[in-house]
C-alpha positions in Angstrom: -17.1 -15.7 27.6 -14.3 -15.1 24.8 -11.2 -13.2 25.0 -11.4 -9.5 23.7 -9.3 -8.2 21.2 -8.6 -4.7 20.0 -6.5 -4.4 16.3 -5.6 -6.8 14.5 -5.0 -10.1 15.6 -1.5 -10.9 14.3 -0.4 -15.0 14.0 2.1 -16.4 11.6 -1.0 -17.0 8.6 -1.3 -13.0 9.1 2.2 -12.1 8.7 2.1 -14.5 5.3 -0.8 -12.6 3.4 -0.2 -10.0 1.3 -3.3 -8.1 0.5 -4.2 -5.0 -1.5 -7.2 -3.1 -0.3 -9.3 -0.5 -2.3 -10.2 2.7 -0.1 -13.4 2.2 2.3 -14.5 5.9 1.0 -14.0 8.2 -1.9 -11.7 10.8 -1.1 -13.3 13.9 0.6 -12.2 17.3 -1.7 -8.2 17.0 -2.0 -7.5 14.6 0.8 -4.6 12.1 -0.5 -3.4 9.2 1.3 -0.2 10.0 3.5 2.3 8.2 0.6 1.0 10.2 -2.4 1.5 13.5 0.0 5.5 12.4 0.8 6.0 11.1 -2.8 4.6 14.6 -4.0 6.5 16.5 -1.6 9.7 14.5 -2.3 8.7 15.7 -6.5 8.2 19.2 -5.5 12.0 19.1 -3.7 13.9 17.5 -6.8 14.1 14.3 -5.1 11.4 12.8 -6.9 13.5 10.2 -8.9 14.6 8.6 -5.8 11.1 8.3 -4.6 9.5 6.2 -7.5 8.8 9.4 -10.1 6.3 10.2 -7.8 4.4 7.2 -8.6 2.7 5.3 -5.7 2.1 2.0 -7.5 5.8 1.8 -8.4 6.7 2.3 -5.2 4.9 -0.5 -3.7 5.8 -2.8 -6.5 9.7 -2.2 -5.2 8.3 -3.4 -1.8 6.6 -6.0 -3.5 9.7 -7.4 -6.0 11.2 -9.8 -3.8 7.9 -11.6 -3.5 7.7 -11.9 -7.2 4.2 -10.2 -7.7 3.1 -6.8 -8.7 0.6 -4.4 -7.8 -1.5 -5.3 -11.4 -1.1 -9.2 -10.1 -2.5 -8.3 -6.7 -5.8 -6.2 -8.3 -5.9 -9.4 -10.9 -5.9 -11.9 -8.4 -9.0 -9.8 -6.3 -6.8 -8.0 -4.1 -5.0 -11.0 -2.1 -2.0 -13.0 -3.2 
């Protein structure tokens, strides 16, 4: 038999890949993903400027700067990069 493996299976091709993934459902009534719910709350306490204008896109595009893409080149490109 094989070896089992629960998660993900992390090697040095899988720390490489940057990927963007679309949601696997519609959200259900007002649900929001956990980063639009700090980035909201951080707009609602006057902090919003240091959390990207609230904007979630921006704020992985800060994360994404030093690799010289974008969020727009990701979705171009299919969702991997």
């Amino acid at each position: 038999g094989g070896a089992w493996r629960l998660g993900f299976d992390i090697d040095q091709a899988g720390e490489e890949m940057v990927a963007l993934r679309p949601a696997a459902i519609p959200p259900v009534g007002e649900a929001r993903s956990d980063i639009a719910i700090v980035l909201g709350l951080a707009q609602r306490l006057g902090m919003g400027e240091d959390f990207f204008g609230g904007d979630v896109e921006a704020g992985w595009d800060h994360v994404l700067a030093p690799l010289g893409i974008t969020t727009a080149e990701l979705r171009a490109r299919g969702g991997g990069g």
